[in-house]
FIKOLZA-1660 file (N, C-alpha, C; in steps of 0.1 Angstrom, whole numbers, plus 5000, padded with zeros to 4 digits):
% residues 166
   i   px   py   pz ch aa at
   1 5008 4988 5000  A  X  N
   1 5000 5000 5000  A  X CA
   1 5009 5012 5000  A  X  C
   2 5005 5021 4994  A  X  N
   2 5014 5034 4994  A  X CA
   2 5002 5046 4996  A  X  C
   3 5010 5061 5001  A  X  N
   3 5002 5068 5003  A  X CA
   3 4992 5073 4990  A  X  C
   4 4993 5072 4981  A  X  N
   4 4984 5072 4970  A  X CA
   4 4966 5064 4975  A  X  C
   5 4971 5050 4974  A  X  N
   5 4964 5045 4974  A  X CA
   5 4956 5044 4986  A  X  C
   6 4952 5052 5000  A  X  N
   6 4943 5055 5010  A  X CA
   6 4933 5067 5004  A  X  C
   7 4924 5065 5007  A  X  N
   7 4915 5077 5005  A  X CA
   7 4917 5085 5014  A  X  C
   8 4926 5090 5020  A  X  N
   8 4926 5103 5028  A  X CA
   8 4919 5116 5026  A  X  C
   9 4910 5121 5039  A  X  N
   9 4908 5131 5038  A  X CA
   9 4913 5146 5039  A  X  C
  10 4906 5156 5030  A  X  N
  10 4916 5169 5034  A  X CA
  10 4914 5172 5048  A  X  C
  11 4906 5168 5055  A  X  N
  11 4908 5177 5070  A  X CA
  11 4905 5167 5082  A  X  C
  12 4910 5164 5090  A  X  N
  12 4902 5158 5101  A  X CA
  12 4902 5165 5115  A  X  C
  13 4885 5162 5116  A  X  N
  13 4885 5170 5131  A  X CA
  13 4881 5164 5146  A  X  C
  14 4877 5170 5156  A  X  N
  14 4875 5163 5170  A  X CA
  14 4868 5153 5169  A  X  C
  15 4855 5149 5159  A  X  N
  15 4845 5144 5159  A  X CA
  15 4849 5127 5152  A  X  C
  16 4862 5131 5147  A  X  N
  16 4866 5120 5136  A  X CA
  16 4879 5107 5146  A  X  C
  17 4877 5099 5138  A  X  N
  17 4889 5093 5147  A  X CA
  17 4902 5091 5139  A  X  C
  18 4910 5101 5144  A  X  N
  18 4924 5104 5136  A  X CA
  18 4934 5094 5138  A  X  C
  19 4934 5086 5152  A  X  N
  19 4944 5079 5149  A  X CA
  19 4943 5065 5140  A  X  C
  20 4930 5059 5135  A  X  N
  20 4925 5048 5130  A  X CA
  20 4926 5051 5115  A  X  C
  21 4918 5062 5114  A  X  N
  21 4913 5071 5100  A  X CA
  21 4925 5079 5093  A  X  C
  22 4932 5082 5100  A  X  N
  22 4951 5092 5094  A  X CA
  22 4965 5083 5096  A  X  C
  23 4967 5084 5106  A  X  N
  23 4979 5082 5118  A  X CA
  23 4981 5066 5112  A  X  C
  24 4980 5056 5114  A  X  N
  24 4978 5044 5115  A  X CA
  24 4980 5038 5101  A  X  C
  25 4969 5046 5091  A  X  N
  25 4973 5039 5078  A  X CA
  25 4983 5050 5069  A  X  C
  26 4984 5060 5074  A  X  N
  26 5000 5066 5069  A  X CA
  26 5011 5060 5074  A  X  C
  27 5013 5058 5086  A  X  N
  27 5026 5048 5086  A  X CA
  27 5023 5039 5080  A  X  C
  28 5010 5030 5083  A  X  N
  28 5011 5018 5074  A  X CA
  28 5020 5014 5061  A  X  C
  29 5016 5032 5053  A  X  N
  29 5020 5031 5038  A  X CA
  29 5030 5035 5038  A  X  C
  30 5042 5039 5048  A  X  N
  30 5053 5050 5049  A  X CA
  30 5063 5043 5052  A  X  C
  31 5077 5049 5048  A  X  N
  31 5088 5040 5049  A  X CA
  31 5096 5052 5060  A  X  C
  32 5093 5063 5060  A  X  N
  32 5098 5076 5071  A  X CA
  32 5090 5078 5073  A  X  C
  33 5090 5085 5086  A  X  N
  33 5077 5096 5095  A  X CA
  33 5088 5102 5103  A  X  C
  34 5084 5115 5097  A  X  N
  34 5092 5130 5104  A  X CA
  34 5082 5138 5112  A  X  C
  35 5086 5140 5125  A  X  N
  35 5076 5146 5134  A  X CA
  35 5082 5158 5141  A  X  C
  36 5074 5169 5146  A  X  N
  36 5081 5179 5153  A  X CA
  36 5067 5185 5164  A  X  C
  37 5073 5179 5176  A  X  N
  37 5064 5179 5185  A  X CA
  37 5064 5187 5197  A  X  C
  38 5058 5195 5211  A  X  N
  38 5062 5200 5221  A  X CA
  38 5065 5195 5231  A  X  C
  39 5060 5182 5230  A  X  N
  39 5056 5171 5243  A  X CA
  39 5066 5161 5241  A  X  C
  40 5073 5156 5248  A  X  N
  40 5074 5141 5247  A  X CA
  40 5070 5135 5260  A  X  C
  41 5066 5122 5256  A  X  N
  41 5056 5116 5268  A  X CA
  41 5058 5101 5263  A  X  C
  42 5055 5093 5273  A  X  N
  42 5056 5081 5270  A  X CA
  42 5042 5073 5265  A  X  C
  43 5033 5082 5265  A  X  N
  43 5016 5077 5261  A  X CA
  43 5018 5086 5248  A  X  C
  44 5022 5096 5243  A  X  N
  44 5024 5095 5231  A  X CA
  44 5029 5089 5220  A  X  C
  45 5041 5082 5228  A  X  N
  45 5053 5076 5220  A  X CA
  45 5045 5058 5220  A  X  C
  46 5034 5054 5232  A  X  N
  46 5029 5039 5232  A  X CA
  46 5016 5042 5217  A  X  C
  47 5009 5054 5215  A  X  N
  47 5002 5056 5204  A  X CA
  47 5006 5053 5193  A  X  C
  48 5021 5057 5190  A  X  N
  48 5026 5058 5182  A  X CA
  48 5030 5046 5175  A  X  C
  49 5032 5039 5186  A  X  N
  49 5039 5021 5186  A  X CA
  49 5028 5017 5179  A  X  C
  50 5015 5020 5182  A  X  N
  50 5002 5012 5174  A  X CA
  50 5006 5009 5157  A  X  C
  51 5012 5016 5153  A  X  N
  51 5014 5014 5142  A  X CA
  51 5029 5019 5136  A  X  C
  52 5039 5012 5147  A  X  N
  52 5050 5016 5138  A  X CA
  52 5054 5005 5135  A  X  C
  53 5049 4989 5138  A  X  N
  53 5054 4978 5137  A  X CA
  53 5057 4979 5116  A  X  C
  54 5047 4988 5111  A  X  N
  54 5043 4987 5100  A  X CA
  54 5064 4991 5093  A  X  C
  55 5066 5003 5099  A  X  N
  55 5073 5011 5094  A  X CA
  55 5088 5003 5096  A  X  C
  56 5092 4994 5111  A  X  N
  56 5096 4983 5111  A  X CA
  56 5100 4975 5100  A  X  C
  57 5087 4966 5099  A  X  N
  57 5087 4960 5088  A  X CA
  57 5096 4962 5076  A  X  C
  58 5090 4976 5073  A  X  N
  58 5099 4982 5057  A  X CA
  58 5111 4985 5061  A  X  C
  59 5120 4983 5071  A  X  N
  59 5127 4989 5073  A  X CA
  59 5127 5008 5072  A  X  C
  60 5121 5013 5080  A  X  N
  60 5117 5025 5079  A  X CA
  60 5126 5030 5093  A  X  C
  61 5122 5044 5090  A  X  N
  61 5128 5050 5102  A  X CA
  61 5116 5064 5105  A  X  C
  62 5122 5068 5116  A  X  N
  62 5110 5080 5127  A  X CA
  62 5117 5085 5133  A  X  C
  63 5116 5098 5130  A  X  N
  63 5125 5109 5133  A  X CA
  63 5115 5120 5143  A  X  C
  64 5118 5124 5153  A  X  N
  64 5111 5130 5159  A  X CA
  64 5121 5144 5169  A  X  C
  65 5116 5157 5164  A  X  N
  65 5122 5167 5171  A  X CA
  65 5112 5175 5183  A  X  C
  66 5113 5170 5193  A  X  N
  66 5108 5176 5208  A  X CA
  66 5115 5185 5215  A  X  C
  67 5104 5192 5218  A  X  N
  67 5106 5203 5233  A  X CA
  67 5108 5200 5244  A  X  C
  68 5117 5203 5255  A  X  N
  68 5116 5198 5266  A  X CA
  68 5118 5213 5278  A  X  C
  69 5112 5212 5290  A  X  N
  69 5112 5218 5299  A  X CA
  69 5124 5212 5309  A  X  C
  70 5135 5222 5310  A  X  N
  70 5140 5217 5323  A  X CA
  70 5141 5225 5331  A  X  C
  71 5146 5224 5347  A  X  N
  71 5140 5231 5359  A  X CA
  71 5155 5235 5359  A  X  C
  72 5156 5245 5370  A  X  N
  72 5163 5253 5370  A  X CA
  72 5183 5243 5373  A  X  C
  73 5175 5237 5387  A  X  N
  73 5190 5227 5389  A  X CA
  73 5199 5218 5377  A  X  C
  74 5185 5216 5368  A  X  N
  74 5192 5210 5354  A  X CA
  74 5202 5219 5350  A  X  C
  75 5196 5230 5348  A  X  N
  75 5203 5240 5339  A  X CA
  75 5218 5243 5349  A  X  C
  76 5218 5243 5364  A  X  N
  76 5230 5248 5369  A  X CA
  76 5237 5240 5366  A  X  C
  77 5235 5227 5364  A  X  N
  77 5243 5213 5361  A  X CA
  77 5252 5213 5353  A  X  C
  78 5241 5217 5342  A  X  N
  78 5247 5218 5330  A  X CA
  78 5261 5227 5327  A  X  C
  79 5253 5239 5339  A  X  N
  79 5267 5251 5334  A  X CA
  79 5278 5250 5344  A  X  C
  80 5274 5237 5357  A  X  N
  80 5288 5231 5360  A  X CA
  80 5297 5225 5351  A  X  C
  81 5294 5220 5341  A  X  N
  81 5299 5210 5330  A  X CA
  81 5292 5199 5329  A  X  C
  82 5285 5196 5332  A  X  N
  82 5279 5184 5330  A  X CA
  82 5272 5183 5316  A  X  C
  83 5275 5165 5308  A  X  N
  83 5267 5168 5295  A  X CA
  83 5258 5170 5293  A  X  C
  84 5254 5179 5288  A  X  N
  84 5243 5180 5283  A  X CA
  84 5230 5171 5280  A  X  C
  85 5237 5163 5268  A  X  N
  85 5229 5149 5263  A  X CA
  85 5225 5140 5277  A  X  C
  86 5233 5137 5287  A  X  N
  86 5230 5133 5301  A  X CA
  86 5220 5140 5308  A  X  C
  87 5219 5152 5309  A  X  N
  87 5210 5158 5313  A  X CA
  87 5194 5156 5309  A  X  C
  88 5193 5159 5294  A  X  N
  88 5183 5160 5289  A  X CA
  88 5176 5147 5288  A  X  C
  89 5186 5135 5289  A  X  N
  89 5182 5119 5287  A  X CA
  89 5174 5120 5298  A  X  C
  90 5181 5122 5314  A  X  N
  90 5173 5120 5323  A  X CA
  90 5161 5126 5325  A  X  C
  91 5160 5138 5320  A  X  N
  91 5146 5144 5321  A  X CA
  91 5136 5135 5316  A  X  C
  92 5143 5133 5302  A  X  N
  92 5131 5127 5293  A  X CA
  92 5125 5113 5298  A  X  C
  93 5140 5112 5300  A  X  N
  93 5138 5094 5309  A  X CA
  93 5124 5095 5319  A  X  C
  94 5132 5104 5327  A  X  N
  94 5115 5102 5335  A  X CA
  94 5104 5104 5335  A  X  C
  95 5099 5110 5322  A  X  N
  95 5086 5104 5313  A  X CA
  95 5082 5093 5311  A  X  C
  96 5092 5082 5309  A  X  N
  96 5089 5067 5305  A  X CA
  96 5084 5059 5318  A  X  C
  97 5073 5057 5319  A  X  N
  97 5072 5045 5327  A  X CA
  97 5083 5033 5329  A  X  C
  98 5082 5030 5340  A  X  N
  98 5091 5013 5344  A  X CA
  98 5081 5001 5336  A  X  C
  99 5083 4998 5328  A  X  N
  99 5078 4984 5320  A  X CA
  99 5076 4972 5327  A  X  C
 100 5082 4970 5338  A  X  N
 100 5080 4957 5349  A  X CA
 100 5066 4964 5356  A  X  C
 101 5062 4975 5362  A  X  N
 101 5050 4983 5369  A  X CA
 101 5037 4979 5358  A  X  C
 102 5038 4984 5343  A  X  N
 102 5028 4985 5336  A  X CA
 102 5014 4972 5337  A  X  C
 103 5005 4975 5335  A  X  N
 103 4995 4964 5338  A  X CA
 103 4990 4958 5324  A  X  C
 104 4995 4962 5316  A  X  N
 104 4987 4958 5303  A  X CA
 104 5002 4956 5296  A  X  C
 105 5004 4940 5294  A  X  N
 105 5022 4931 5285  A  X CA
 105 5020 4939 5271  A  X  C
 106 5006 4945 5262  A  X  N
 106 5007 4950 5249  A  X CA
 106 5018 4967 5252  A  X  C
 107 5013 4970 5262  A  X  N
 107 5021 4985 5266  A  X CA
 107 5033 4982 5262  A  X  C
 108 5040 4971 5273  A  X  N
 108 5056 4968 5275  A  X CA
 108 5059 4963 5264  A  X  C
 109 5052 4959 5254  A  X  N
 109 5057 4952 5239  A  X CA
 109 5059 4967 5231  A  X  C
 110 5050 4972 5229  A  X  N
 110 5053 4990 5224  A  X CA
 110 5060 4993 5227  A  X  C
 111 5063 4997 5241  A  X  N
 111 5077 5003 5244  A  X CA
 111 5089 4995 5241  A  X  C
 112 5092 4984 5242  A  X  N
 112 5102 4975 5241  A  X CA
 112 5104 4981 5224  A  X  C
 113 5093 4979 5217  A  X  N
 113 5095 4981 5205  A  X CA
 113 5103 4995 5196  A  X  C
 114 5100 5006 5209  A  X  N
 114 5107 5016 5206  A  X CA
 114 5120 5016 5209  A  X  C
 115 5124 5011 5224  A  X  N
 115 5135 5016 5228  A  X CA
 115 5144 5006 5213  A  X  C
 116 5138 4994 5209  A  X  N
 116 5146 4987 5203  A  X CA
 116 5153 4996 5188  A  X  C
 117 5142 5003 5182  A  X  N
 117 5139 5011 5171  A  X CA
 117 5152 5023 5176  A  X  C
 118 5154 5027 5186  A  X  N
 118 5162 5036 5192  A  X CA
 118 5177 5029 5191  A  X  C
 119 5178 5014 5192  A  X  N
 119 5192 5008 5196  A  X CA
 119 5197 5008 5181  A  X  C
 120 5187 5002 5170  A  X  N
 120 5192 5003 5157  A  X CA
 120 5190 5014 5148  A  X  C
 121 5187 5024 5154  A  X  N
 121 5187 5037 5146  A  X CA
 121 5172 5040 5137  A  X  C
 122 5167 5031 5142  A  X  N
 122 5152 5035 5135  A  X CA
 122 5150 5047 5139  A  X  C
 123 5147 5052 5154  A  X  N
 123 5142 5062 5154  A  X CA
 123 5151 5072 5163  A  X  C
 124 5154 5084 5156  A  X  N
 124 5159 5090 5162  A  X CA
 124 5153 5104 5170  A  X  C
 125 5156 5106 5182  A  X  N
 125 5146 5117 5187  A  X CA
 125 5161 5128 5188  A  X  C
 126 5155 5139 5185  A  X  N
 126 5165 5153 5190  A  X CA
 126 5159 5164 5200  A  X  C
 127 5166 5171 5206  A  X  N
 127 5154 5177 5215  A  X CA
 127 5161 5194 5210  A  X  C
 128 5146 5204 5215  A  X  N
 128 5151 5217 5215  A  X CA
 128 5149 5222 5226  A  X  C
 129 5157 5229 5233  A  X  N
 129 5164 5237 5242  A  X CA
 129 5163 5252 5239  A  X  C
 130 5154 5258 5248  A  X  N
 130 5155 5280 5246  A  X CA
 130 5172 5283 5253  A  X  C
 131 5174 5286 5247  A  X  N
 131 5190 5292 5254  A  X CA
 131 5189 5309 5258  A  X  C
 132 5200 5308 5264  A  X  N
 132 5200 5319 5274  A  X CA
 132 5215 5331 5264  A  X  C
 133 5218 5338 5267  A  X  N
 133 5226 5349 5259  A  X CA
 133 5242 5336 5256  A  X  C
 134 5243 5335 5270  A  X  N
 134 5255 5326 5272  A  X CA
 134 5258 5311 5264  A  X  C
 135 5245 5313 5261  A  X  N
 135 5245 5298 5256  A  X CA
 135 5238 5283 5258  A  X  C
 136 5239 5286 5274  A  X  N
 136 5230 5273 5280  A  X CA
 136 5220 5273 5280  A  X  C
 137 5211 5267 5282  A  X  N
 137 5197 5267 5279  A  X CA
 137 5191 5268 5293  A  X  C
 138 5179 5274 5288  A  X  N
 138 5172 5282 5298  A  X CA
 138 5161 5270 5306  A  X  C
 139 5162 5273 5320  A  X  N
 139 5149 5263 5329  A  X CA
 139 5136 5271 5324  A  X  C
 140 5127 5261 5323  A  X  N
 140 5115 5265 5318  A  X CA
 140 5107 5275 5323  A  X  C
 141 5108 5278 5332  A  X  N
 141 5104 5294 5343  A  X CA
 141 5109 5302 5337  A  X  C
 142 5123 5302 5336  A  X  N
 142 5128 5315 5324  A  X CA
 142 5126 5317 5310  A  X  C
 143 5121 5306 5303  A  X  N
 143 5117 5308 5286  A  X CA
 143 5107 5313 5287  A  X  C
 144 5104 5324 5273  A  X  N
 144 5095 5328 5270  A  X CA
 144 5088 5319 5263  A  X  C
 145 5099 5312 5251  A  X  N
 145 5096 5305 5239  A  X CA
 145 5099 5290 5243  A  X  C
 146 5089 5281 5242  A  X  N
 146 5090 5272 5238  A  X CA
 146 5090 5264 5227  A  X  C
 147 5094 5251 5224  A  X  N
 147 5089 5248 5212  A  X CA
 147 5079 5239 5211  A  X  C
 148 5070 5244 5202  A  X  N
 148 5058 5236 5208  A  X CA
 148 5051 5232 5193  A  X  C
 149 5062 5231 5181  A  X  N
 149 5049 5228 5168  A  X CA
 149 5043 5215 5171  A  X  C
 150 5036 5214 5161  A  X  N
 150 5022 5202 5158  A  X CA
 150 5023 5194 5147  A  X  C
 151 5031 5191 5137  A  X  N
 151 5032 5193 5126  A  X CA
 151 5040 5173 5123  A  X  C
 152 5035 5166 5111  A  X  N
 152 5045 5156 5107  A  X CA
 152 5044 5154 5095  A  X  C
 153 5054 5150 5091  A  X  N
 153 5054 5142 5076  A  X CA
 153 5053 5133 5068  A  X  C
 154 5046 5119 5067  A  X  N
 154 5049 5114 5061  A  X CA
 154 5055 5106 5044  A  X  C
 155 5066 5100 5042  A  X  N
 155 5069 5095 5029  A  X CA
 155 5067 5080 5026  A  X  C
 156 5060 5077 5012  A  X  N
 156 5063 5063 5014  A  X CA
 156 5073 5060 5003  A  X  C
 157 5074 5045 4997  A  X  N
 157 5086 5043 4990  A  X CA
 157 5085 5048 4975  A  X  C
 158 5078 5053 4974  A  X  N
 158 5078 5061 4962  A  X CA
 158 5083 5076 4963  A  X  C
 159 5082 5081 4973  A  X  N
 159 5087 5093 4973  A  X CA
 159 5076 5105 4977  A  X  C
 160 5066 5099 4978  A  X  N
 160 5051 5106 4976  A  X CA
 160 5049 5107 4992  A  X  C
 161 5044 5117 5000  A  X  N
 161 5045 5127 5012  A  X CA
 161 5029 5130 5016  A  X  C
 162 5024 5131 5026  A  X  N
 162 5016 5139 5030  A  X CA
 162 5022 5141 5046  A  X  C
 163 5012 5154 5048  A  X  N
 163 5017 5161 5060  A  X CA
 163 5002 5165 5068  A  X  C
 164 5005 5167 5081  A  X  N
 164 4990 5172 5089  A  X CA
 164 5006 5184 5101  A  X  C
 165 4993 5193 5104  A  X  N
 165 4997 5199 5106  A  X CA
 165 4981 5199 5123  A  X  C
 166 4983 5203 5135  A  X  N
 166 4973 5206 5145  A  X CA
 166 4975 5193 5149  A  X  C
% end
């Protein structure tokens, strides 16, 4: 199946069910999914699992550019020297639920599924950071700007793209 071949609609709204009806059969048809998001969360990222086994399959990859809030002690950390990329993991980290806790084994299959997609490069997440004059990035009390777009892309192996944006 390729993105051609779904009947996609031009708009979907509250009333509709987007991840069954959009989400689900675009990756289906997709060999990349580029995303740029405000949130990262681990109930977004198990949604997402619903249908990346597809992208898997093709050998595909998911690329994902997130916002992140960090508190102020992150940020002194950081401008003790501490890495950066260390810092920000742990933040994120602690979004992810413990997978031994979860009550439902399809959850812990999802996630397993991602962190795996993460070990072989399927999916790569990058994060954005408000910086301060100096350079470090600012705790989220002090940004004005976050980054917060809505927006993804899908391609399948033709080359052929659609996008949702909200």
């Amino acid at each position: 199946m390729n993105l051609r071949d779904y009947p996609f609609k031009l708009s979907y709204g509250p009333s509709d069910d987007r991840l069954h009806e959009f989400y689900i059969p675009a990756l289906r048809a997709s060999i990349r999914y580029d995303r740029m998001t405000g949130y990262f969360t681990s109930s977004a990222l198990a949604v997402a699992a619903a249908g990346i086994a597809h992208l898997i399959a093709g050998g595909g990859q998911m690329r994902l550019l997130v916002g992140a809030q960090l508190r102020p002690e992150d940020v002194e950390a950081i401008g003790e020297g501490h890495d950066l990329r260390e810092i920000v993991a742990a933040r994120l980290g602690a979004a992810l639920p413990d997978p031994e806790t979860l009550a439902d084994q399809l959850m812990r299959d999802r996630l397993a599924a991602l962190a795996w997609m993460v070990a072989t490069g399927s999916l790569e997440i990058r994060v954005v950071l408000p910086r301060a004059p100096d350079g470090l990035p600012l705790p989220a009390s002090e940004a004005r700007d976050y980054f917060h777009p809505k927006v993804g892309i899908f391609t399948d192996a033709q080359g052929d793209q659609i996008a949702f944006s909200g």
